[in-house]
N, C-alpha and C positions, 0 to 999 in steps of 0.2 A: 724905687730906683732914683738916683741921684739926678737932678738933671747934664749934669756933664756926661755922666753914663747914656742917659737916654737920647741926648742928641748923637754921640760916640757910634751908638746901636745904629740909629739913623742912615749913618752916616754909612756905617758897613750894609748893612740892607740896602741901601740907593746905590751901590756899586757895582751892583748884582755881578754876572758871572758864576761860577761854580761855587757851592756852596760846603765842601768840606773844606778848600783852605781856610775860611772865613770862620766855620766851627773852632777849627784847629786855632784860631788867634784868642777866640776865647776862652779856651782849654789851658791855654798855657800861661794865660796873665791872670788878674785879680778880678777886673771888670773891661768892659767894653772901654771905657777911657783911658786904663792901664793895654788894650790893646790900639788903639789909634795912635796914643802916644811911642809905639815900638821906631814910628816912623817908616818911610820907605821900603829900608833895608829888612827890617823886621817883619815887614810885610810878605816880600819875596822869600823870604826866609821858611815864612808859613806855607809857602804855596800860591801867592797873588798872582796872579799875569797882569804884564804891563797896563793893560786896558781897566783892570782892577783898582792899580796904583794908582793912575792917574785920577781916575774918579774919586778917588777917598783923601789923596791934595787937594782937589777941587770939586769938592761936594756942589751940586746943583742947590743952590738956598733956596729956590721958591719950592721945589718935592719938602726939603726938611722943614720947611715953616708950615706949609699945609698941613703934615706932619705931628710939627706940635700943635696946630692949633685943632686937628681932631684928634689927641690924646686928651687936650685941655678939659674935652664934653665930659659929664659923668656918665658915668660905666663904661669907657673907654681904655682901653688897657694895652700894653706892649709885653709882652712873656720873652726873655732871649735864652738863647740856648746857654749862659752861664746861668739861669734863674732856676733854685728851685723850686720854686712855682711850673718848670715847664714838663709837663704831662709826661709821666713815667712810660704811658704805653707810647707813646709818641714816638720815645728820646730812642726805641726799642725798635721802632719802624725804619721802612722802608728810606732809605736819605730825610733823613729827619730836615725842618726846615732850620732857618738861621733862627727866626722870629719867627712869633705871632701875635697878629693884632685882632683883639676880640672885644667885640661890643657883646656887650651882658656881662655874666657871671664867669670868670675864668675857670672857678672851682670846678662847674663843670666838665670841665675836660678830663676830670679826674673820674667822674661817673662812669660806669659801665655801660658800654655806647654798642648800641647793635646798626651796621649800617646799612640802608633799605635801598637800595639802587635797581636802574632801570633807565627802558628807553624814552626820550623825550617824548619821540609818538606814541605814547602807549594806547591801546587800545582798552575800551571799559573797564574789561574785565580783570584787565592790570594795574589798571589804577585803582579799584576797587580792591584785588588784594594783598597792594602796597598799604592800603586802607587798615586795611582787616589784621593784617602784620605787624602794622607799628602804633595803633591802637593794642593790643593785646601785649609788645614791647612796652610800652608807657607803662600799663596795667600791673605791670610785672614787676615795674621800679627800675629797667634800661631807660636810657636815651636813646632818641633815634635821631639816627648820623646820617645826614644826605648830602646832596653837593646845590638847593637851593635852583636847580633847573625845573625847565618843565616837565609834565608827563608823569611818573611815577614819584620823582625825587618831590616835587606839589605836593601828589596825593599823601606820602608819607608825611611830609615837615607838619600840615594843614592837622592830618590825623593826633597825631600826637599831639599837639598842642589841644584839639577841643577833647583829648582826655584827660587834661590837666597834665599832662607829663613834660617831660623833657623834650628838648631838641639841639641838637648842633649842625647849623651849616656849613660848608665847608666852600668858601668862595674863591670861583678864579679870577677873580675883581680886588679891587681896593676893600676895604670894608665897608664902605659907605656908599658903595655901588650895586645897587639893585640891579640881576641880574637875570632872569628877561625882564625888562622895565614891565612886565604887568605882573610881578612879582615882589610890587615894589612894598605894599601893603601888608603879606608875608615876611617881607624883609624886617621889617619895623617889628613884627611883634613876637619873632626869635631872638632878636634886639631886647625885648622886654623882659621875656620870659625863657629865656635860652642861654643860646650863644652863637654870634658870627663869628665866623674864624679866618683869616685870611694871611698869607706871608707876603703878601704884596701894599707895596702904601699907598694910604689912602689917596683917591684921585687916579688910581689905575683902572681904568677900562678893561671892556672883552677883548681876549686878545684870544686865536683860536690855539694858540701852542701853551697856554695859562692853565685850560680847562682838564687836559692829560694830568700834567704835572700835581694838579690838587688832589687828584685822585690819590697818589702816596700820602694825603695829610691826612684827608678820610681812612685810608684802609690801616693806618699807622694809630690813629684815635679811636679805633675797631677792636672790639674784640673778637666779632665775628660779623664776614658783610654777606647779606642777602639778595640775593639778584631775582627778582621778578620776573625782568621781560627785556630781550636783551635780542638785536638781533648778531649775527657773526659778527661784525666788526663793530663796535661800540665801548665808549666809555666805561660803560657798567663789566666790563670785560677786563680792561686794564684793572678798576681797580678789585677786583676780585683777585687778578694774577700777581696784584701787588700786597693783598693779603694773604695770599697761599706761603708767598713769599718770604713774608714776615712770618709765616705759622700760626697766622690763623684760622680758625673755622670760614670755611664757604660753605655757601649753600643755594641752593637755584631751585624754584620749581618752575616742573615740569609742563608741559602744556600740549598743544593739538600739532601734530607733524606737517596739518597746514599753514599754521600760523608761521611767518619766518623769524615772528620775533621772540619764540620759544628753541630758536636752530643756538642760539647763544648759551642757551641756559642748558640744552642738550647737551654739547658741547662740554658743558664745563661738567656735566655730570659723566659724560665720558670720559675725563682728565680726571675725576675722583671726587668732585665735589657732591656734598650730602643731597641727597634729593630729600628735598621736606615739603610734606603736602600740609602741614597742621602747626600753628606757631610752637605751640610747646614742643615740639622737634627741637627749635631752635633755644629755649630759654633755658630747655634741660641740658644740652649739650655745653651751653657756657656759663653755666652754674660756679665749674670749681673754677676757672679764666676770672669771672669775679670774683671770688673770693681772693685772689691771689694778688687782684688790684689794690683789693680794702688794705691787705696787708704792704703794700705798695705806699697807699697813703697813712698809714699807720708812723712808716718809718721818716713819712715827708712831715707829718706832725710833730716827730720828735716823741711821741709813748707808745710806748709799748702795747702789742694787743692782747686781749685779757682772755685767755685760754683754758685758762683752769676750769674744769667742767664740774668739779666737786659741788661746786656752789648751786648747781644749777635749777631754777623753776621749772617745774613737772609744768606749771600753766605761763613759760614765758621766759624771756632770758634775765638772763642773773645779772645785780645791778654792776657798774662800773666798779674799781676799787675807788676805794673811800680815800679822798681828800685830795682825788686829779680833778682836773677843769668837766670832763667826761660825766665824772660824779654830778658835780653842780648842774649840767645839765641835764643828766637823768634824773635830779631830782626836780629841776624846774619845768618838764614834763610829767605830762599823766593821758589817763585814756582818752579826755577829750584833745582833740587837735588845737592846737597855740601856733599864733600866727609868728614870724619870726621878729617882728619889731616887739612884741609881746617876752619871749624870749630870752631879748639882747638886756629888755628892761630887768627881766629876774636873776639873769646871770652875773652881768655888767661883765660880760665879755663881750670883742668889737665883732662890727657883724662879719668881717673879713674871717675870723676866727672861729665863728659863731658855726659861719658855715661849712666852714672843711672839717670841722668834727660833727654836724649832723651829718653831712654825708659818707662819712668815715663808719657812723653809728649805723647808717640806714644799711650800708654795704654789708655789716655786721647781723644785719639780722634782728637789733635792738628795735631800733623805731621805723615807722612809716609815714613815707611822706602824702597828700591828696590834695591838688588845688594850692598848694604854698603854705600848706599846717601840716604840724609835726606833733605825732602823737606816738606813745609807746607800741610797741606790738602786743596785744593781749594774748 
């Protein structure tokens, strides 16, 4: 992104207010700086309210400088809603945001993301099978989607990562704001090995009307969310009702009619949501939802997906066509697992490239990922 664009973007995000007129300005111009420049009129035009205008005459310059200067870190990143980079299940959800700002890997987002929610107090035995749930999600090749609180949404992020897997947070802070501060340590190393996701700029604080509202970015980067332990009124509730919404997979287990934090999860399975006592409940259910992603990002790459089953290995799948980028790198894998700086070296494709067509491959069935190596599927 340009920098005129990127301050432009800024500039529309620190305005805040409602955020389809704000979509709608970038829908209709080129870029965020072909929308800033519409001026005033063009604004109201889109939908602005006065309190809108004003603010985007008079951008607050110390939020847009902080701004650029946590963009400037590496792996720091801005996605806006004219990019296509920005997350097809997303754009598909519930009030899709303007932005998002992501520390780690953006590509990410494009994974198939199962999301493990629950309540902050959870009691052991739900944090244990947040545990057991998104452990087996990792295992399986999802991401597991939480919102980086305490309680289950911990037990989950924690899990997945020491199975080598994925993770995406989903913050109602800035990006750069660890959220319970004894979370701060977790925060860092989905930063590493993940993704933080946030639509608010950096330097934004808890704010209690933040933490509802992220819930639509989670159940929107979901292909199916999983409620734990929930009591009747909770978070974990909204954003369950904001993926039903969108048509995705719920699901709640069940628990003891004395626990109150099992009256939630009851609840939602009286409303219709799956009752699953055993993960593969959940990874078979959103089996073809993945599949339908890869193809998602298939078309965000620009080729074609390779369908023809004539070809096929009786012991594995059949290689790419001959003389795509695909190819080069299923030829620069083999059974033992290659680290991706390994790779980028045999391909001399860039690692931004590198990576949305391994995970394009992985989705596909081709290779597997363990620990940040990429080996064929035998």
């Amino acid at each position: 992104m340009h920098d005129s664009d990127s301050t432009a973007l800024l500039a529309l995000i620190a305005c805040g207010g409602p955020v389809a007129p704000r979509r709608r300005l970038l829908e209709t111009t080129t870029a965020p700086a072909a929308a800033l420049a519409l001026g005033p009129c063009g604004w109201r035009a889109a939908g602005l309210g006065e309190a809108q205008v004003a603010l985007l005459r008079s951008p607050e310059p110390a939020a847009i400088e902080r701004a650029r200067t946590w963009l400037a870190e590496p792996g720091h990143h801005l996605i806006g809603w004219h990019d296509p980079d920005y997350p097809a299940l997303l754009r598909r959800g519930p009030s899709p945001p303007l932005a998002l700002f992501v520390a780690g890997d953006p590509a990410y987002l494009w994974h198939p993301t199962v999301a493990v929610v629950g309540s902050r107090g959870a009691t052991p035995g739900g944090r244990d099978n947040a545990a057991r749930f998104a452990r087996a999600f990792a295992k399986a090749g999802f991401a597991v989607g939480s919102g980086l609180a305490a309680g289950i949404d911990t037990a989950a992020h924690r899990a997945a990562l020491d199975a080598g897997g994925l993770t995406v947070a989903v913050l109602g802070t800035g990006p750069d704001i660890a959220y319970p501060p004894s979370n701060r340590g977790l925060h860092a190393a989905i930063a590493t090995a993940g993704a933080l996701v946030s639509e608010h700029l950096p330097g934004t604080g808890a704010r209690r009307e933040h933490f509802p509202s992220r819930n639509r970015i989670l159940a929107g980067l979901s292909l199916g969310t999983v409620v734990i332990e929930a009591a009747e009124r909770s978070g974990a509730l909204i954003t369950a009702r904001l993926a039903a919404e969108a048509g995705r997979e719920v699901f709640a287990l069940p628990g003891s009619i004395h626990n109150p934090l099992a009256r939630g999860c009851h609840r939602l399975i009286r409303e219709g949501a799956a009752l699953v006592e055993a993960e593969h409940e959940v990874t078979a259910a959103l089996a073809a939802v993945a599949t339908q992603l890869a193809a998602d990002l298939r078309v965000r790459l620009g080729t074609p997906i390779h369908t023809d089953t004539d070809d096929a290995s009786p012991v594995g799948p059949s290689a790419p066509p001959a003389g795509t980028d695909e190819r080069r790198v299923w030829t620069a894998l083999g059974t033992d697992p290659v680290a991706m700086d390994e790779l980028v070296v045999r391909t001399g494709l860039t690692p931004a490239g590198l990576s949305s067509m391994l995970l394009a491959m992985e989705l596909e069935g081709r290779i597997v990922t363990q620990h940040g190596r990429y080996s064929r599927i035998r």
